[in-house]
NUVEXPA-782522 format. One record per residue (C-alpha): residue number from 0; residue in three letters; y, x, z. Coordinates in steps of 0.25 Angstrom, whole numbers. Layout:
% residues N
pos|code|yy|xx|zz
NUM|Ala|Y|X|Z;
...
END
This chain:
% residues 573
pos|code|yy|xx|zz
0|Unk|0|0|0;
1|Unk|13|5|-3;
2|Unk|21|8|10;
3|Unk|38|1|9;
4|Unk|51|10|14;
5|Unk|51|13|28;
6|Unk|59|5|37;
7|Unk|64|14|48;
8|Unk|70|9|62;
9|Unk|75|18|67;
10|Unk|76|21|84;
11|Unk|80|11|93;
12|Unk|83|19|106;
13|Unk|98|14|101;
14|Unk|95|1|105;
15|Unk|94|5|120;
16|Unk|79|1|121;
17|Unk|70|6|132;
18|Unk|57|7|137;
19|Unk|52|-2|148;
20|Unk|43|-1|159;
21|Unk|37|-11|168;
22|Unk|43|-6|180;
23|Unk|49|7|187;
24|Unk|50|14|200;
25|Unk|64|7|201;
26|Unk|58|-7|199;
27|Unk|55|-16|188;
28|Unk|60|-12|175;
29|Unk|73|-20|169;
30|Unk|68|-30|159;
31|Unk|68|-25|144;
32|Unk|76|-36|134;
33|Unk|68|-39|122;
34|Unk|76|-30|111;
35|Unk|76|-35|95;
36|Unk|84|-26|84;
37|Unk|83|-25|68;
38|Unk|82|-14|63;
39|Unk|80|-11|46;
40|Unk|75|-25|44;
41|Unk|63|-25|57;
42|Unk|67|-32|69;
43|Unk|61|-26|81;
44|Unk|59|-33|95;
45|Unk|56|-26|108;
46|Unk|51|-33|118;
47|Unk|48|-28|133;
48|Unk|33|-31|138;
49|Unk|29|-42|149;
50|Unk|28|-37|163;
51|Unk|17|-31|166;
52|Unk|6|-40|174;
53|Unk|8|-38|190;
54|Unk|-6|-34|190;
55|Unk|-8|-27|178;
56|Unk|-15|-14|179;
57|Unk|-14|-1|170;
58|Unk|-13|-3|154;
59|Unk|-29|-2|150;
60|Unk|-34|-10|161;
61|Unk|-35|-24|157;
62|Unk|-36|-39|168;
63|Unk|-44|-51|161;
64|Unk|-34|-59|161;
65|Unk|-38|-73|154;
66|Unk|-37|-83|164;
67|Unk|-24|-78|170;
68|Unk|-17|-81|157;
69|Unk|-23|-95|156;
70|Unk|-34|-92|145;
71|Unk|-46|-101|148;
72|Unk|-55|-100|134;
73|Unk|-67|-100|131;
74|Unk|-76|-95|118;
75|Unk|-87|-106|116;
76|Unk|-100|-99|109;
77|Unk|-107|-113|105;
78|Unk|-100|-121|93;
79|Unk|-108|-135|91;
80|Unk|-109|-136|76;
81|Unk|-117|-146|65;
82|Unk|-128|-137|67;
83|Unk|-129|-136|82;
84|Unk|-124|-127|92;
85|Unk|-117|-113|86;
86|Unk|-115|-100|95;
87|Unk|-107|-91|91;
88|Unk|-102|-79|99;
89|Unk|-88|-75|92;
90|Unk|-75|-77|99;
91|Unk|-62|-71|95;
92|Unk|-49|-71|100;
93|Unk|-36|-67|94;
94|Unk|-23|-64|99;
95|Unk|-7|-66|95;
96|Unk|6|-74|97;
97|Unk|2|-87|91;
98|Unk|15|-94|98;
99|Unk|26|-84|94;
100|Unk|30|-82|109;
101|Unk|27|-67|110;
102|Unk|13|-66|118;
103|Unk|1|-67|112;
104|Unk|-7|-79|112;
105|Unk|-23|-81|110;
106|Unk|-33|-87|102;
107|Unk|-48|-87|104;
108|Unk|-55|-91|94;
109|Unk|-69|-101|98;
110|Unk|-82|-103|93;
111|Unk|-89|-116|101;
112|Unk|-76|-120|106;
113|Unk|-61|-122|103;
114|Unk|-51|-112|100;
115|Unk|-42|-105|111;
116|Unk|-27|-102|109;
117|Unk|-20|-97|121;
118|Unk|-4|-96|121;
119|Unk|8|-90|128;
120|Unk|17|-101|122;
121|Unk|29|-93|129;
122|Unk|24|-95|140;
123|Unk|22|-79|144;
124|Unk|10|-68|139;
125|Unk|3|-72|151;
126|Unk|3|-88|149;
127|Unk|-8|-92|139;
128|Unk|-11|-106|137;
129|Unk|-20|-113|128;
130|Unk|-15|-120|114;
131|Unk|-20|-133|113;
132|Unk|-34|-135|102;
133|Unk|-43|-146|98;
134|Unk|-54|-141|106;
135|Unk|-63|-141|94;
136|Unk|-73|-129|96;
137|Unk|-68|-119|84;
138|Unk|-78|-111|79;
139|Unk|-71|-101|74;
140|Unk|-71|-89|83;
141|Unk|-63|-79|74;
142|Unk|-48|-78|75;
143|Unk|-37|-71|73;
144|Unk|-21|-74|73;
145|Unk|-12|-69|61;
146|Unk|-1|-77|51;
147|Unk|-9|-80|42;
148|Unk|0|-87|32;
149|Unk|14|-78|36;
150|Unk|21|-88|43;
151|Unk|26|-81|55;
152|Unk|14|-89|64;
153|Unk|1|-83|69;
154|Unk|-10|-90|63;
155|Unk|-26|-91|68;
156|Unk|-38|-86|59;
157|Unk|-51|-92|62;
158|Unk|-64|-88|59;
159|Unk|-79|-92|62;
160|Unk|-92|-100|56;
161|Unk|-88|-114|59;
162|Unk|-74|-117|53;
163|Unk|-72|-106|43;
164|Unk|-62|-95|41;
165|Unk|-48|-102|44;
166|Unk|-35|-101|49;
167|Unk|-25|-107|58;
168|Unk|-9|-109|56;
169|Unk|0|-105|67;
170|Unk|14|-111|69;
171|Unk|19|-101|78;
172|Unk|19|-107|90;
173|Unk|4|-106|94;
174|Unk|-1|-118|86;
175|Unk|-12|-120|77;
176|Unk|-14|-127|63;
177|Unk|-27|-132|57;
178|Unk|-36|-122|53;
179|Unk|-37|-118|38;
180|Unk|-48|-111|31;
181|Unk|-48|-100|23;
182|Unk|-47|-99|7;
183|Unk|-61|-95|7;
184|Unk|-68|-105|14;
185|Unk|-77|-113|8;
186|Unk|-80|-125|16;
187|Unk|-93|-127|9;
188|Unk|-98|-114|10;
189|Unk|-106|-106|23;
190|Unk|-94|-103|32;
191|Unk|-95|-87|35;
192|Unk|-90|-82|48;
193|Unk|-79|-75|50;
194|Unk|-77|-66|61;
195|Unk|-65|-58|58;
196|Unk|-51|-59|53;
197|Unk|-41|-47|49;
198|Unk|-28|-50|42;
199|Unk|-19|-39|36;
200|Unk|-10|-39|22;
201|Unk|-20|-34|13;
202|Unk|-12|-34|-1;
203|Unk|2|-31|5;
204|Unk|7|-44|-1;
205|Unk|12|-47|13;
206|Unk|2|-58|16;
207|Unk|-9|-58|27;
208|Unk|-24|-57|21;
209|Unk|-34|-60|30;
210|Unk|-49|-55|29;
211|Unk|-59|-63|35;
212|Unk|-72|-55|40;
213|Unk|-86|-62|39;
214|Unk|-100|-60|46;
215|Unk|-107|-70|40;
216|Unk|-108|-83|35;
217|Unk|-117|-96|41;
218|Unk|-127|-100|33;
219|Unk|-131|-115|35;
220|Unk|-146|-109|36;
221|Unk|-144|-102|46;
222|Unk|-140|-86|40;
223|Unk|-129|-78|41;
224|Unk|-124|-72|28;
225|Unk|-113|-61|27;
226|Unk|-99|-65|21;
227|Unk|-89|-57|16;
228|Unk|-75|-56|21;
229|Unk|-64|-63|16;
230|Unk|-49|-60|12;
231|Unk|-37|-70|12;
232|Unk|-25|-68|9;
233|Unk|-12|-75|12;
234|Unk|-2|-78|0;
235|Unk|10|-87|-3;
236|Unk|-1|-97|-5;
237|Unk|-9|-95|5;
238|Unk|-22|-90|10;
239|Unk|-30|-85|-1;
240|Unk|-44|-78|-4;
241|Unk|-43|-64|-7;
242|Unk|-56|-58|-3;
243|Unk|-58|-52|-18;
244|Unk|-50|-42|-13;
245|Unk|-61|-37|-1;
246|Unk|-71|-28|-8;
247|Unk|-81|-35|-15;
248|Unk|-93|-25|-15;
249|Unk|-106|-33|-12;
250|Unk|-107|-33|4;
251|Unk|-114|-41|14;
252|Unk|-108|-38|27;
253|Unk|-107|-47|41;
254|Unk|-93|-43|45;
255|Unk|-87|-46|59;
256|Unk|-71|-40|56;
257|Unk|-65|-38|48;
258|Unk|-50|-27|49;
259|Unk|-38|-25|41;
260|Unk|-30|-14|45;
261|Unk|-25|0|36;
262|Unk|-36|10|38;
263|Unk|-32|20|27;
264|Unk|-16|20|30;
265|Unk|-12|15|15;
266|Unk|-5|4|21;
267|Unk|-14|-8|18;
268|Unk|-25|-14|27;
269|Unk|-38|-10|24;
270|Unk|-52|-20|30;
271|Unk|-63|-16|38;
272|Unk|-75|-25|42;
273|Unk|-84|-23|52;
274|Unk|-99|-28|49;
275|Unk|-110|-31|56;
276|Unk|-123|-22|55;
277|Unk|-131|-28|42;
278|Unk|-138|-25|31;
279|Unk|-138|-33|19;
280|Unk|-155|-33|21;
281|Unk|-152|-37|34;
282|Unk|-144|-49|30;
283|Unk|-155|-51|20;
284|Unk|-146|-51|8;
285|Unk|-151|-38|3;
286|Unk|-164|-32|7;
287|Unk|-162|-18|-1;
288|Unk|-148|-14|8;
289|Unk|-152|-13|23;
290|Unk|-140|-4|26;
291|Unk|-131|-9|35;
292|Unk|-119|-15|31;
293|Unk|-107|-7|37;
294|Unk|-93|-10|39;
295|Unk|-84|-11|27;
296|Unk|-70|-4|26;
297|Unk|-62|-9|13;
298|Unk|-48|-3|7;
299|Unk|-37|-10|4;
300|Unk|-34|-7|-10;
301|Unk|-20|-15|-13;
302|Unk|-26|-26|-7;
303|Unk|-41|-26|-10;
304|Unk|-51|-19|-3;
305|Unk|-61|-9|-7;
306|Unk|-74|-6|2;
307|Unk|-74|8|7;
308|Unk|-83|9|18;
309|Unk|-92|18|13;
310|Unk|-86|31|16;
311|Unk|-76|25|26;
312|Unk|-87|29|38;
313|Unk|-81|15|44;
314|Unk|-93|7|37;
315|Unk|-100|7|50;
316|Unk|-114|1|50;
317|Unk|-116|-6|61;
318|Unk|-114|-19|68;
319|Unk|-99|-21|67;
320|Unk|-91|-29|74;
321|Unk|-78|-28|81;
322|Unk|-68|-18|74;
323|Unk|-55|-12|83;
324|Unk|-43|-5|75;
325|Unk|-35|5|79;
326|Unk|-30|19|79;
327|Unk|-39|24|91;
328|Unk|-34|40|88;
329|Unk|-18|37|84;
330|Unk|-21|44|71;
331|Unk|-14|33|65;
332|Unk|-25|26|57;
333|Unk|-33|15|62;
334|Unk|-49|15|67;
335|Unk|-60|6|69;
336|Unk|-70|1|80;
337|Unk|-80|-6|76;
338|Unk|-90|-12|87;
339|Unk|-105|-13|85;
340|Unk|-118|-18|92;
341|Unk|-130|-6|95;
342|Unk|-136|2|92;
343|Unk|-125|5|81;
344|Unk|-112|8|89;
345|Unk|-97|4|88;
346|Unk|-90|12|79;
347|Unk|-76|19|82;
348|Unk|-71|22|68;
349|Unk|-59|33|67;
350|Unk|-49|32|54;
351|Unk|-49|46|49;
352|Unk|-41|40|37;
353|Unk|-44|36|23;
354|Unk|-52|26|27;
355|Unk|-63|34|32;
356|Unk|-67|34|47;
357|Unk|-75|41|58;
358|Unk|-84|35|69;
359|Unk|-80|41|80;
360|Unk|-88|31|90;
361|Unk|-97|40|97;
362|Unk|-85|53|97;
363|Unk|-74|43|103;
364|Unk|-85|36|114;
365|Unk|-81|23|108;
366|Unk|-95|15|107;
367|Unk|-94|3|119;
368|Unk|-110|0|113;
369|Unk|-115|6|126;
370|Unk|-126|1|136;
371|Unk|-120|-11|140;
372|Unk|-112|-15|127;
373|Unk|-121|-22|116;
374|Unk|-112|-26|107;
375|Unk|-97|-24|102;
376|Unk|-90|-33|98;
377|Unk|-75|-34|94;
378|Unk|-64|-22|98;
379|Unk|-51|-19|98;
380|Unk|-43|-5|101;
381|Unk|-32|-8|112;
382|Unk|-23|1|117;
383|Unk|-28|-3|131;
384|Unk|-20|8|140;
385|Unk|-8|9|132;
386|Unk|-9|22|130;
387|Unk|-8|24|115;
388|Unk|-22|25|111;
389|Unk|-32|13|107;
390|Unk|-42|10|116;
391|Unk|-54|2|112;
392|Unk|-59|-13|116;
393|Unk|-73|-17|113;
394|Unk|-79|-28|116;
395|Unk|-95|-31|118;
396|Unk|-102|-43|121;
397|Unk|-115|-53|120;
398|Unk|-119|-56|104;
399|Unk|-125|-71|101;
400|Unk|-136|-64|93;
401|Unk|-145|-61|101;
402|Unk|-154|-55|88;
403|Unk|-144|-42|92;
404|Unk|-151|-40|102;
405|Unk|-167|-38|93;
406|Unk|-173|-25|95;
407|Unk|-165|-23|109;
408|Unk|-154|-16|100;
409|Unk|-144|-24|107;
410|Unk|-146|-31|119;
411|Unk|-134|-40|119;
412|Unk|-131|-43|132;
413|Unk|-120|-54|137;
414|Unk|-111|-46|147;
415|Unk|-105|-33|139;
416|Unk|-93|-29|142;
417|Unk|-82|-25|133;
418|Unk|-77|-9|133;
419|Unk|-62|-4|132;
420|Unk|-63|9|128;
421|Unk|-51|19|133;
422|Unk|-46|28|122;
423|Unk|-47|41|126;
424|Unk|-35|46|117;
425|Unk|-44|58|111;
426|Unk|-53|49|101;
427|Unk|-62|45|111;
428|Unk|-64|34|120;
429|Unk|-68|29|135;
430|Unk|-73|16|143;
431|Unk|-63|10|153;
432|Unk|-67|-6|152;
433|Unk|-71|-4|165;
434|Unk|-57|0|171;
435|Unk|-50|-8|159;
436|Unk|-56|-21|163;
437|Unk|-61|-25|150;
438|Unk|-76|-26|151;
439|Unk|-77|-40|151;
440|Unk|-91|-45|149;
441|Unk|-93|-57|138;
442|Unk|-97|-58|124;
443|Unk|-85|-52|119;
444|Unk|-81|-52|104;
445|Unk|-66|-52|101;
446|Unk|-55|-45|107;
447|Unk|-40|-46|105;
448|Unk|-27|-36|110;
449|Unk|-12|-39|112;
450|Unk|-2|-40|124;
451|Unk|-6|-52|129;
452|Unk|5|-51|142;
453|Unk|14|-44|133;
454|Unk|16|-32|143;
455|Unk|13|-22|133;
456|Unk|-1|-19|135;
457|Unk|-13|-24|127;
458|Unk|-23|-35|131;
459|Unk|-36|-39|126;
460|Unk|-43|-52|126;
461|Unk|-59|-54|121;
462|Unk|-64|-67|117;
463|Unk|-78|-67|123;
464|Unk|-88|-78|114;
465|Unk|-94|-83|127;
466|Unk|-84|-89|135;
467|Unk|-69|-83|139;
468|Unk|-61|-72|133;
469|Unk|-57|-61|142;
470|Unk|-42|-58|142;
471|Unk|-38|-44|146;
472|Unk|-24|-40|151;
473|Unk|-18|-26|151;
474|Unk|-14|-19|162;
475|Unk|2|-15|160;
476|Unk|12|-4|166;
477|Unk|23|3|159;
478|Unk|16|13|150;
479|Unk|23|13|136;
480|Unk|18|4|126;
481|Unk|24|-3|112;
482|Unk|19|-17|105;
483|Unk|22|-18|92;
484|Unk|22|-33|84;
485|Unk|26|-33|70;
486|Unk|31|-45|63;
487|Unk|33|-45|48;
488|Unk|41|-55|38;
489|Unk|30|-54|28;
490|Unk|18|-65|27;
491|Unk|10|-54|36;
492|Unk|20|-59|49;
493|Unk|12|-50|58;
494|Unk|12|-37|50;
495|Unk|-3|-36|51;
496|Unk|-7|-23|44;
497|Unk|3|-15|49;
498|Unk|4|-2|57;
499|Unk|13|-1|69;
500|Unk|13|15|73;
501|Unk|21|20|85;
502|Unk|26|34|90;
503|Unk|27|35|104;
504|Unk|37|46|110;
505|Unk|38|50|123;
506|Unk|51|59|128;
507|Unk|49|74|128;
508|Unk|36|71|119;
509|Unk|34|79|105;
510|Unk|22|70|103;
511|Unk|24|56|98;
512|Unk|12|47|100;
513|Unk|8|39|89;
514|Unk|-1|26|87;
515|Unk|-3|18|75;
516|Unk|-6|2|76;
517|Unk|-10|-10|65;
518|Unk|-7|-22|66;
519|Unk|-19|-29|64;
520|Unk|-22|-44|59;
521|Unk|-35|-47|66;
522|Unk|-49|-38|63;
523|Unk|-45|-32|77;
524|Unk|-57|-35|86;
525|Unk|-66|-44|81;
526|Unk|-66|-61|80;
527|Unk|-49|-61|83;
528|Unk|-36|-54|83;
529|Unk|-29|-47|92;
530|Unk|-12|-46|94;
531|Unk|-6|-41|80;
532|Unk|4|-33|87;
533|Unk|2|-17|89;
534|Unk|2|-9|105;
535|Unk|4|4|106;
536|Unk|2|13|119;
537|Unk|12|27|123;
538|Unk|9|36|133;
539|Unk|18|36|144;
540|Unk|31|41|142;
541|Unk|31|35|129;
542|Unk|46|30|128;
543|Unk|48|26|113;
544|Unk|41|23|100;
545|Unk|41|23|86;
546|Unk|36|13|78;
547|Unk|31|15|64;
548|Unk|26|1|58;
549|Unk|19|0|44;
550|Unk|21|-14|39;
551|Unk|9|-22|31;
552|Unk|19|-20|19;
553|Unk|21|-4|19;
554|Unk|35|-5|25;
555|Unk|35|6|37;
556|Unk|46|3|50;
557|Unk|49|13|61;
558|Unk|56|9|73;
559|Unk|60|21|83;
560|Unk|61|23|96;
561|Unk|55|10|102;
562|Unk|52|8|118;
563|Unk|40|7|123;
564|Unk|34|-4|131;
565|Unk|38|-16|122;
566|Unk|34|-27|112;
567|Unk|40|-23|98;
568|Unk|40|-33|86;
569|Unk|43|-28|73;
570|Unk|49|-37|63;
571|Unk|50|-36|50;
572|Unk|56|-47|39;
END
């Protein structure tokens, strides 16, 4: 893609903007004003973080938090159908500000029971309360939140075997319209399963395209038979088919998610899918190819993609599942997790660029598939201690079938915990979800990040397929941190696609500290979608950043000299 002029913003340090802390040895710190200024075309607005929580502990370790802010859902696994009782053990859960008040708000998305949408309303980060539904069990588990059609509102996609792959309209305000099907579905045809959305501007046009990843579809006899992904594409008239434009090689794959996000730095998202550990023999289609199919990595060529996995060492052969995206080493380019069930383990994929990788699981001590872990499910790096480098949040947890278990390969048992992994800022990796309080035991699928008490710190929430979710707050103090939200004049409102990086300087420092972000557009986890906003850690002593933010469009903006510890929104007509 070709890459527009720069905008430069130049330092604000002029504007008499300071850093903030939660508190000092002289009292509480005097309250910071929200600050909004223009500069060359982007409007910038800094806003100070919530208080911290009075019992809030250190950054990193987490307090399940659910009932206190008044969220009392509950995942059903058992859907009635015309064919008698269903269970299903997905359960997704994604996260942003349907209501347009600033916090983030969630949706979980059901299987056997209605839909869960959970609001601030204004009411405070800390006030949920539930959005009035039919009560109708939804059957469509997959979720994620984007503006679909560019409106400035934040829609809902669902996904799932009983109603087909659809989408809901927001109105900005936290409310729902009916629920409208994809261009691709046939209503007369077996219904295929979609587990994973990811949504990015593919063909620079400015729209949002949206990939739909398949496991299988429901046969009315009773078998399960791949599908292959789907592309749609927004236009002036609407959602239309495009999926001509995925690689078209013959390929039989059962895919759980799928990601767009720029892999090879050329300044246009590529995709990556994770597939489950088949064989075209296996799946009785082909009895002359036993090799396992692995997951697939596909360029984007001006808006069409071309396989390229073979060569990429990311077409990892085994049971793939959940994916994670980040920079875990801040070289600047983005790398993968993938999780996995035994024997073959989770795979920890380093970008060394040109879309080649290196498994670097076993090196970076990152596989959670030990003793008591039987199966992985979705993950997410998260910044969990604020300190600049990406930790790692993996979730395990009982499977539904329990033919898993043949051969005693994988024992599946109902009460493994999920890891959170520290990084240790030296490519490698180490176990705290003991003293991080995230070990929560439950058949956990999808996780979800963002701010949910807007203090500055990330939280996490899992939806967990047989019964509650678990909603984990941060601990807070007054380390340096800076949140970053884009908002763009284009159909693509939320800037999905692009890459937010930031230098950190520190007084009497030579050595800036340097991360790179993406905001991404669902394919983050597995089954939802987290916050589309970006966090970035400093070391203490950090007292300004520089923000360096490469649009969906090519266009490049620099703003200078930034405090830390506040909410930045970047807007751009």
């Amino acid at each position: 893609m070709r890459r527009r002029p720069l905008v430069i913003l130049p330092a604000i340090a002029a504007l008499g903007l300071a850093s903030s802390a939660c508190s000092n040895a002289d009292g509480p710190a005097a309250p910071v004003a929200v600050v909004t200024f223009e500069v060359e075309g982007v409007t910038v607005t800094l806003t100070p973080p919530s208080p911290c929580r009075s019992d809030a502990a250190a950054p990193g370790q987490f307090t399940e938090s659910r009932d206190r802010l008044g969220i009392d859902f509950s995942y059903v696994s058992e859907l009635e159908t015309e064919h008698g009782p269903e269970e299903q053990d997905i359960a997704g859960v994604a996260m942003a500000d349907l209501d347009g008040d600033g916090a983030l708000d969630l949706y979980f998305g059901n299987w056997g029971g209605p839909d869960g949408v959970y609001l601030t309303g204004g009411r405070g980060p800390l006030a949920f309360e539930r959005a009035p539904n039919d009560g109708k069990a939804s059957g469509a588990p997959v979720v994620s939140i984007v503006d679909v059609d560019g409106d400035g509102a934040l829609d809902v996609l669902h996904g799932g075997s009983q109603t087909g792959t659809a989408w809901s309209k927001g109105d900005g305000r936290g409310g729902l319209g009916p629920r409208t099907l994809f261009p691709q579905v046939d209503p007369f045809a077996p219904i295929p399963a979609a587990h994973g959305f990811t949504s990015a501007d593919v063909d620079g046009d400015g729209y949002l395209d949206i990939c739909v990843a398949f496991h299988d579809v429901f046969l009315e006899d009773g078998q399960n038979w791949p599908a292959p992904e789907w592309l749609t594409s927004m236009t002036g008239a609407g959602l239309v088919d495009r999926t001509d434009a995925l690689d078209q090689s013959p390929i039989d794959d059962l895919t759980f998610a799928c990601s767009l996000i720029d892999l090879d730095d050329d300044g246009d998202p590529d995709l990556i899918e994770t597939n489950d550990a088949h064989s075209l023999a296996s799946l009785g289609l082909d009895p002359a190819k036993p090799e396992i199919q692995g997951n697939r990595v596909l360029r984007n060529d001006g808006g069409v993609f071309t396989d390229v996995s073979a060569g990429s060492n990311a077409d990892v052969k085994i049971s793939s599942m959940g994916i994670a995206l980040g920079d875990y080493d801040n070289d600047g380019r983005p790398d993968l997790y993938v999780t996995s069930m035994p024997p073959l383990p989770s795979a920890l994929l380093r970008n060394q660029g040109a879309l080649v990788f290196e498994d670097t699981t076993y090196d970076a001590d990152a596989d959670t598939l030990f003793p008591e872990h039987d199966v992985g499910w979705g993950t997410v790096f998260v910044d969990a201690d604020s300190d600049g480098w990406l930790d790692l949040f993996v979730l395990h947890g009982f499977h539904l079938a329990n033919n898993l278990a043949a051969g005693g390969v994988v024992e599946n048992r109902p009460d493994q915990p999920n890891v959170l992994l520290r990084n240790r800022r030296d490519g490698t990796f180490e176990d705290v979800t003991e003293s991080a309080g995230v070990g929560d035991r439950g058949w956990a699928r999808s996780p979800a990040v963002g701010d949910l008490d807007r203090d500055g710190f990330p939280d996490l929430v899992v939806a967990n397929a047989d019964g509650k979710p678990a909603v984990f707050l941060n601990g807070c103090d007054d380390r340096p941190w800076l949140a970053v939200a884009l908002v763009s004049g284009s159909h693509n409102t939320r800037a999905i696609g692009a890459r937010v990086r930031a230098v950190g300087t520190t007084a009497g420092s030579p050595n800036p500290f340097i991360q790179s972000r993406w905001v991404i557009g669902g394919g983050d986890g597995l089954y939802g979608s987290s916050a589309p906003e970006v966090h970035f850690g400093f070391p203490v002593g950090t007292d300004a950043v520089n923000l360096e933010v490469l649009w969906p469009d090519g266009t490049v903006s620099r703003i200078g000299g930034l405090p830390v510890r506040r909410h930045a929104k970047l807007r751009r007509p």
